[in-house]
C-alpha positions in Angstrom: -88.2 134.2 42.8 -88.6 135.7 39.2 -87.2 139.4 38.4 -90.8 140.1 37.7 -91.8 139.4 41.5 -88.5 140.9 42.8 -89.3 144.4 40.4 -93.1 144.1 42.3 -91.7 144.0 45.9 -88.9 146.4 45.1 -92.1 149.4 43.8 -90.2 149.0 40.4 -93.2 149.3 38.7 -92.4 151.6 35.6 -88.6 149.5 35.0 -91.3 146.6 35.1 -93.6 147.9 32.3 -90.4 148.7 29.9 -88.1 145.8 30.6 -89.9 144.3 28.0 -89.6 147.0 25.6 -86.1 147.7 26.3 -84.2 144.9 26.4 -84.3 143.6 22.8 -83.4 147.4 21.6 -80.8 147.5 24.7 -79.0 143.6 22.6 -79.3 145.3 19.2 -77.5 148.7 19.8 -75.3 146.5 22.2 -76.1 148.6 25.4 -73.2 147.8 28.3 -74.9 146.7 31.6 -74.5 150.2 32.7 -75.8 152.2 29.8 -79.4 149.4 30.2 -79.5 150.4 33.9 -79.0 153.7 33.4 -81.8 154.0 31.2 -84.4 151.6 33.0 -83.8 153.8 36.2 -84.3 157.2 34.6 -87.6 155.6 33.1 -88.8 154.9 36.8 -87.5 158.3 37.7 -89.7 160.2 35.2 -93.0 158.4 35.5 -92.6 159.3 39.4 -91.8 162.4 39.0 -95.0 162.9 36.6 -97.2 160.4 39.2 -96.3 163.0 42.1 -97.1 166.5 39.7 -100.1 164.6 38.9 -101.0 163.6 42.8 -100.2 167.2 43.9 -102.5 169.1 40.7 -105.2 166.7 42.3 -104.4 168.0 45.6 -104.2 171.8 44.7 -107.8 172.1 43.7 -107.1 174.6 40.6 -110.3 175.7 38.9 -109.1 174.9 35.7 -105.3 173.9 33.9 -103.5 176.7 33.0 -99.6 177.3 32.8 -97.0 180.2 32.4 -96.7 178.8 28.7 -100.2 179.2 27.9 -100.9 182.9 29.0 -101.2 185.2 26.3 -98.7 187.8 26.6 -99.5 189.5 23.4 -102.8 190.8 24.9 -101.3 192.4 27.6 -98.8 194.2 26.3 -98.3 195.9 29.5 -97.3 192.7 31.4 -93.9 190.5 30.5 -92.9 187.2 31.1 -89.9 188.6 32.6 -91.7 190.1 34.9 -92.8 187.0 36.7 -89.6 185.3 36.1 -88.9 185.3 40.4 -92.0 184.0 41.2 -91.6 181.0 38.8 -88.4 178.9 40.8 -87.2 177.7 43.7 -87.0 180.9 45.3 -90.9 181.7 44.8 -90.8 179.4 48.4 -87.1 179.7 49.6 -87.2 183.5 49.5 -91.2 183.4 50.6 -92.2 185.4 47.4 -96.0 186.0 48.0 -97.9 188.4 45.3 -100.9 190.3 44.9 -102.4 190.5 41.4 -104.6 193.6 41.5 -107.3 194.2 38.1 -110.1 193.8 36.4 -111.8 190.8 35.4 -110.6 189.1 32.5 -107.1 190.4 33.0 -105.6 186.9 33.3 -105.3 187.2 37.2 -106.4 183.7 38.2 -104.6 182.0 34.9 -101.0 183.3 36.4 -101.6 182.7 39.6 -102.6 178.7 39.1 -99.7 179.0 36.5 -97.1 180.2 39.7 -98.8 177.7 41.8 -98.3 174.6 39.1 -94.9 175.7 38.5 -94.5 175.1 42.3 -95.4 171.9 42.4 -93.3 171.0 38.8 -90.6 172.4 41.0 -91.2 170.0 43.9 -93.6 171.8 46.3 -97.0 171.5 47.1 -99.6 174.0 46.5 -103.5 174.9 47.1 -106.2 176.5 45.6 -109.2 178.7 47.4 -111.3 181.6 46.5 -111.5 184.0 49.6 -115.2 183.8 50.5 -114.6 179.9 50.5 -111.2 180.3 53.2 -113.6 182.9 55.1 -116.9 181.3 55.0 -114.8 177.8 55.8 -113.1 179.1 58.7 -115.8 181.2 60.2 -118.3 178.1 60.7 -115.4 175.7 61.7 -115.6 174.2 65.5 -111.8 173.6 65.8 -110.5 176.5 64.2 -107.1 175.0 64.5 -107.9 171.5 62.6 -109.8 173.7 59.8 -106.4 175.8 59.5 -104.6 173.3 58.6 -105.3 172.8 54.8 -104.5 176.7 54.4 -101.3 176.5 56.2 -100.0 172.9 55.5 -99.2 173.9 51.4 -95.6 175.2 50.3 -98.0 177.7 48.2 -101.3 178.8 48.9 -103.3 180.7 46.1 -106.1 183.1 47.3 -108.6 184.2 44.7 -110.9 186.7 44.0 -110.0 188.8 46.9 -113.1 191.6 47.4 -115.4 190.4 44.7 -117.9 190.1 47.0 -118.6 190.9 50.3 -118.0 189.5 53.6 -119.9 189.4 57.4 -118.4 190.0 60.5 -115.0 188.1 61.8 -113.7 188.2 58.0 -110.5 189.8 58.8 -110.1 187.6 62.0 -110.1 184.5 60.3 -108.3 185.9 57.2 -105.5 187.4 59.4 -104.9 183.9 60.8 -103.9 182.6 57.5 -101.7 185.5 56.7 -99.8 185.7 60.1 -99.5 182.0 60.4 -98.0 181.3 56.9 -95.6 184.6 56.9 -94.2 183.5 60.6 -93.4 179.9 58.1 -91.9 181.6 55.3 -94.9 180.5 53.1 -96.0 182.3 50.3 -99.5 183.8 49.5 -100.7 184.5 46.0 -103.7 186.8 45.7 -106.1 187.7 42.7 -108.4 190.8 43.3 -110.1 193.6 41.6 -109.7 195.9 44.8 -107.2 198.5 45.1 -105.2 198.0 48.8 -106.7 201.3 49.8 -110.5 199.5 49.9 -109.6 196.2 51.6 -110.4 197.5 55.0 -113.8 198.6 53.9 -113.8 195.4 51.7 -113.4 193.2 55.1 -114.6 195.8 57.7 -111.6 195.9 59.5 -109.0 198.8 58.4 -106.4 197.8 61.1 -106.5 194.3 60.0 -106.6 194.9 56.3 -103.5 196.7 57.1 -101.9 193.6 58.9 -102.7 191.3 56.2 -101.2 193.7 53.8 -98.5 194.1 55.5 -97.5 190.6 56.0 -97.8 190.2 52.1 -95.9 192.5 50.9 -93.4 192.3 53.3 -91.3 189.7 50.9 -93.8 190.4 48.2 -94.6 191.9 45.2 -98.1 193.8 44.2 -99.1 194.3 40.4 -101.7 195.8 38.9 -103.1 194.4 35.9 -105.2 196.6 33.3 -106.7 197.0 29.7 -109.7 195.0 28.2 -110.6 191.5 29.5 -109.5 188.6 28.0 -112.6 186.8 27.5 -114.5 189.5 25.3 -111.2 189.7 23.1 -112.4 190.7 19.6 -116.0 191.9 20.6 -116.5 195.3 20.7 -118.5 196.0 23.9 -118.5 199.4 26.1 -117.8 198.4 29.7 -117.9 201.9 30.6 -121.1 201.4 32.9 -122.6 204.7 34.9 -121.8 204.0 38.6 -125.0 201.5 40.6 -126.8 204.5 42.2 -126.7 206.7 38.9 -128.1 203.8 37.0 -131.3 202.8 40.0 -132.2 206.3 39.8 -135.7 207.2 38.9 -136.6 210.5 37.2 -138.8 212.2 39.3 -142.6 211.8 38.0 -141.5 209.0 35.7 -141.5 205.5 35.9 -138.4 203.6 36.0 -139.2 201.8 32.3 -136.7 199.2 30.9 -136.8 198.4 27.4 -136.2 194.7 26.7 
């Protein structure tokens, strides 16, 4: 049997691919047997360790790549990386660290929380991605409620965005609150994106009580933060956001016609 086969059957595939490469720099730097070994096994250990971050990025269903490194922290000069340093190791899941990111869009919400969430996973955990009206609308329709649980529940992180953007029917809390409960009785963390204060999420899910439970359950080993200022995405534009509240702006003057210009 050749080492080739043997390297096959062992799952040796990486030591496979560079033995070739190796071994004639390994003779002319005169390598010992242990130094050659040492270095063909760290070689395996690397490309696994990037196969499995790869596998588990696949897994996590993030909208887009985005990572602590790439945020820019010059914009918001109200928010430091210093900040986040706790929710970036180990004990983000040993000390079940959940978070709520609270602001407007364009605040880089989403970017840290997928940046937490990958940083997770470089650190050996797995992780998952969901807006909230996919979690809800998923698990209100679902026939075993249990079996559709389990891909909210079965992640070391869970990321839950857009919290409150828009709105939600009947049994919203329900379903919600059996997320929260079941992952803060397993020590897992939550991370949360949303552009409603705490005070509104009852009204935002119709269910004050509940809203108070989830809340609760966060915070309990977690953090909130509230992001403000301009939005990232119209940086260097100068546009007024300042918009008159929906009813001002669908009121008609009385014996006028409500006339847009265009």
């Amino acid at each position: 049997m050749t080492l080739d086969i043997m390297l096959k059957r062992l799952g040796l595939s990486t030591v496979q691919r560079v033995l070739p490469e190796l071994t004639p720099i390994a003779e002319k730097e005169a390598w010992s047997y242990t130094q050659f070994l040492e270095r063909l096994v760290s070689e395996e250990i690397a490309q696994r360790a990037e196969n499995r971050i790869a596998n588990q990025v696949a897994k996590a269903k993030f909208p887009f790549q985005a990572t602590i490194e790439t945020f820019d922290f010059t914009f918001k000069s109200d928010l430091k990386r210093q900040m986040l340093g706790r929710f970036l190791g180990p004990e983000l899941v040993s000390e079940h660290r959940s978070l709520i990111l609270e602001g407007p869009p364009g605040t880089g919400k989403t970017h840290l929380c997928v940046s937490i969430a990958y940083k997770a996973i470089q650190n050996g955990f797995t992780a998952r991605f969901t807006t909230a009206t996919a979690l809800i609308n998923d698990l209100r329709v679902a026939h075993d409620l249990n079996l559709a649980l389990k891909p909210y529940l079965q992640p070391n992180v869970l990321v839950i965005d857009e919290m409150g953007y828009l709105g939600y029917g009947p049994g919203a809390a329900d379903v919600l609150f059996q997320v929260v409960d079941q992952r803060y009785l397993k020590g897992k963390p939550i991370l949360f994106t949303t552009n409603k204060p705490l005070k509104h999420w009852g009204r935002v899910l119709h269910d004050e009580e509940l809203a108070r439970a989830i809340i609760d359950r966060t915070l309990h080993h977690g953090e909130y933060m509230k992001l403000t200022g301009a939005s990232y995405r119209l940086k260097g534009r100068k546009i007024d956001l300042d918009l008159p509240a929906i009813s001002e702006r669908a009121t008609v003057p009385k014996g006028g016609d409500d006339k847009s210009e265009n």
